[in-house]
N, C-alpha and C positions, 0 to 999 in steps of 0.2 A: 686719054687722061690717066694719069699714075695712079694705080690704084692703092698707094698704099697712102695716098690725100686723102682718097675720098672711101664712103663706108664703104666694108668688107665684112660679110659675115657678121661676126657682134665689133666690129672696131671701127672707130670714126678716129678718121686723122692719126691714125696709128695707136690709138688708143684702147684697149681692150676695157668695151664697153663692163662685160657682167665682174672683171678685176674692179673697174672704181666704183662699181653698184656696191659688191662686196669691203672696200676698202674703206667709205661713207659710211654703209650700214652699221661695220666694226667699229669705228671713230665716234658714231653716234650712238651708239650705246657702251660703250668705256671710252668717257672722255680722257683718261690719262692717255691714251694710245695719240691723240692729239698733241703733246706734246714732244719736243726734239730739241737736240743740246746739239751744235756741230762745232768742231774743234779744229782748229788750225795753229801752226807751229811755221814763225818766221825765222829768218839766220841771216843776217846778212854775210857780204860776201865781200864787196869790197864797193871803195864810192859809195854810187846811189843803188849797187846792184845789191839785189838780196833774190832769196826762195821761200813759196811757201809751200810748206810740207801738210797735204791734208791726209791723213788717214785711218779716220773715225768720227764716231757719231753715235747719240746716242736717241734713239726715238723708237714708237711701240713698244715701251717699257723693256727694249732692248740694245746693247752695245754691239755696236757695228763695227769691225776692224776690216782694215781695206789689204789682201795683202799685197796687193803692189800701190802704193800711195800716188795722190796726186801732187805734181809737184808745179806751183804754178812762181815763173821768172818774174822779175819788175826790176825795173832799171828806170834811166830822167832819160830825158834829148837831152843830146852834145850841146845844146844853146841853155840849158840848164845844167850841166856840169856832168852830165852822166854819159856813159858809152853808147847808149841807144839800141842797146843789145836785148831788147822788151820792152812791151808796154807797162806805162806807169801807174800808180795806182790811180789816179783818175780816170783811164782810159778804164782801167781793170774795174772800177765801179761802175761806168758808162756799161761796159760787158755785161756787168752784174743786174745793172738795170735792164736793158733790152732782152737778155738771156730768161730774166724771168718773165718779164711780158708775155715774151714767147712762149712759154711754158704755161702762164695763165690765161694766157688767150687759146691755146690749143684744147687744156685740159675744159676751159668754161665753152667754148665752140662745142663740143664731142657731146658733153653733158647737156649741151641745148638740142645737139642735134645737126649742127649746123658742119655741113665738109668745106673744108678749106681745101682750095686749089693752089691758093700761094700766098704766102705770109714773109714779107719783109718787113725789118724795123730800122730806121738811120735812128740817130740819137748823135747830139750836139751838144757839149758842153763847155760854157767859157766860165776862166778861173783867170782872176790878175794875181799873179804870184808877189807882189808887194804882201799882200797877206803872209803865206808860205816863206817867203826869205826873212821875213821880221822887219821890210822895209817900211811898213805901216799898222802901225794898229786900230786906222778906219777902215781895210779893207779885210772882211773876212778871207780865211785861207780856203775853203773850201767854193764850191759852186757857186758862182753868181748868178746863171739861170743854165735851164735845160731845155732841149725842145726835141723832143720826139715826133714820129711820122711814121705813119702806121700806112701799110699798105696790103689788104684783105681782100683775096678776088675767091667769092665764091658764088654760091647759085641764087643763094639766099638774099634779100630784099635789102635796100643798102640799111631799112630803120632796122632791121634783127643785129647788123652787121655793128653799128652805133650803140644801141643797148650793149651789145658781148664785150663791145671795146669798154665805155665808159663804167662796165659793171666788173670786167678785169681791174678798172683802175683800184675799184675802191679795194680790192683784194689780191693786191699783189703787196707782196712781204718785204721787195726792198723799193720799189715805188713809198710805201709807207716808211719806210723806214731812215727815206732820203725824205718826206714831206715832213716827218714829225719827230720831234725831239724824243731819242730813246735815250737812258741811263748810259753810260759806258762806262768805266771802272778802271782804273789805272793802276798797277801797283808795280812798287819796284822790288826785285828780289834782292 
């Protein structure tokens, strides 16, 4: 078995347990440290291709500079007019979605206690681009459903395994934030 799955020392699932003991305990007593601002910078480039330039952030009432930035591609399929040279931003949110599952499912498993031996996520999303091209204005542009599949092989009882998944759902930041309507703000310079 890999040990860097399963506990070691103070870490479960690579997690350094007595860092999120400390990381909770700080957050819970100065909630400002709770809060975080993250900042990205698009360009496009040519066609459907663009870059997004991430590199900063603002959170524990402190400014984050990255210095070598992240630079993430997006580009259409050739059957949508684009080179195919990246994933699109669909895809790039489907990422967004499974990426943090993963991340909430790891960090609330470690926090219960529970070691993961293997943690896969597929995620499925269908979009009819009548929305998106302006061919309809009954079809929304974005998601028309999503379905995820969770795959958790660990020691623990499949109901521990149930509870960690359905209680990651309710506290995952872009799960909620593709379920629920948030403000977003447009302006042009």
């Amino acid at each position: 078995m890999d040990s860097m799955h399963r506990e070691v020392g103070r870490q479960v699932n690579g997690i350094d347990m007595q860092k999120m003991s400390e990381t909770l305990g700080a957050i819970n007593n100065d909630p400002d440290l709770a809060t975080y601002s993250f900042h990205a910078e698009n360009e496009w480039i040519e066609g459907a291709r663009s870059k997004t330039i991430v590199h900063r952030f603002n959170g524990a009432n402190e400014e984050v500079e990255r210095e070598e930035p992240f630079i993430l591609h997006s580009d259409m399929p050739s059957m949508l007019m684009g080179g195919d040279s990246a994933p699109n931003a669909i895809v790039s949110a489907l990422h967004a979605l499974v990426s943090c599952l993963s991340v909430t499912i790891v960090y609330n498993a470690a926090a219960r206690g529970i070691a993961i031996d293997k943690l896969s996520i597929e995620v499925d999303g269908d979009v009819d681009v009548h929305g998106f091209l302006g061919l309809s204005q009954e079809v929304r542009p974005g998601f028309q459903d999503v379905r995820v599949k969770v795959d958790l092989r660990t020691d623990h009882p499949r109901e521990d395994v149930e509870n960690l998944i359905r209680y990651s759902q309710k506290v995952s930041p872009i799960l909620d934030s593709l379920r629920n309507r948030i403000p977003v703000e447009i302006e042009l310079r």
